[in-house]
C-alpha positions as CSV (number, residue, x, y, z in Angstrom):
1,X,28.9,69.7,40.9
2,X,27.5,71.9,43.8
3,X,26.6,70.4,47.1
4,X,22.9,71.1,47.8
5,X,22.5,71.2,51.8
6,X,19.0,71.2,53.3
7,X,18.3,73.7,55.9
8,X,16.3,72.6,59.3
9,X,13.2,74.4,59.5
10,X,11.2,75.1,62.4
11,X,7.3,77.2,62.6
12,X,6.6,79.7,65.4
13,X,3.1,81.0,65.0
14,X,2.8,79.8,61.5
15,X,5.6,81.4,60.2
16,X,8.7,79.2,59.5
17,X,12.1,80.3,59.6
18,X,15.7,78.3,58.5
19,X,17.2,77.5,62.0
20,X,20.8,77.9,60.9
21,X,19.4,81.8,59.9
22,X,18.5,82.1,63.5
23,X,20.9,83.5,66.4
24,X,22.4,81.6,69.3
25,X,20.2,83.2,71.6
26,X,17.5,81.9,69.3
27,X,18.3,78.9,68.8
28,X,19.1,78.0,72.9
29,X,15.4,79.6,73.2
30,X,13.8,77.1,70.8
31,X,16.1,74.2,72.0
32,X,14.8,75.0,75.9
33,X,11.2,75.1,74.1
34,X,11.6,71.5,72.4
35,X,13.2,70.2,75.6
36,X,10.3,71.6,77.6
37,X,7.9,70.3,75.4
38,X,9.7,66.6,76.1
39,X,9.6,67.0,79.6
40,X,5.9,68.2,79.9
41,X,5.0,64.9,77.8
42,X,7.0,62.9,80.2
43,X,5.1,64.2,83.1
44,X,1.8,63.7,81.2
45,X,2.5,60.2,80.5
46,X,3.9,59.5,84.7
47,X,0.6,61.3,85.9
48,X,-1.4,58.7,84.1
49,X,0.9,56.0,85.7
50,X,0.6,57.8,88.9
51,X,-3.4,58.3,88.4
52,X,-3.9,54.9,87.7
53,X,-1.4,53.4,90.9
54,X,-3.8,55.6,93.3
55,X,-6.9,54.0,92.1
56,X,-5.3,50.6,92.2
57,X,-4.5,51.2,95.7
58,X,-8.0,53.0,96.6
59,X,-9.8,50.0,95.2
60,X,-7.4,47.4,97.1
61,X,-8.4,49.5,100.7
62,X,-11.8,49.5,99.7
63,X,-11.6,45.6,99.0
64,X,-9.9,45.2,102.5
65,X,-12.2,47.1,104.7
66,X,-15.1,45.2,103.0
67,X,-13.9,41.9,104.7
């Protein structure tokens, strides 16, 4: 009875390669492209935070010099 394994596979440009096929240079490329990718999503999400903060404190100045 043979062991079928599943290869990981990953698209660049719509063209999809096995990543075990790939090099080590390669594959650290693709790893720093996935953990970039995390990272710019992370920021995306704390600029919203951030974005919404400065309008809550905007808003609260704006209320205080009113009174």
């Amino acid at each position: 009875m043979s062991e079928h394994t599943k290869k990981t596979q990953i698209t660049v440009d719509d063209v999809t390669y096995n990543y075990e096929d790939l090099t080590q240079e390669q594959q650290e490329l693709f790893k720093h492209c996935i953990d970039l990718d995390r990272k710019i999503n992370s920021t995306q999400f704390t600029l919203v935070q951030l974005s919404v903060n400065k309008e809550a404190f905007i808003k609260k100045l704006k209320d205080s010099l009113e009174s």
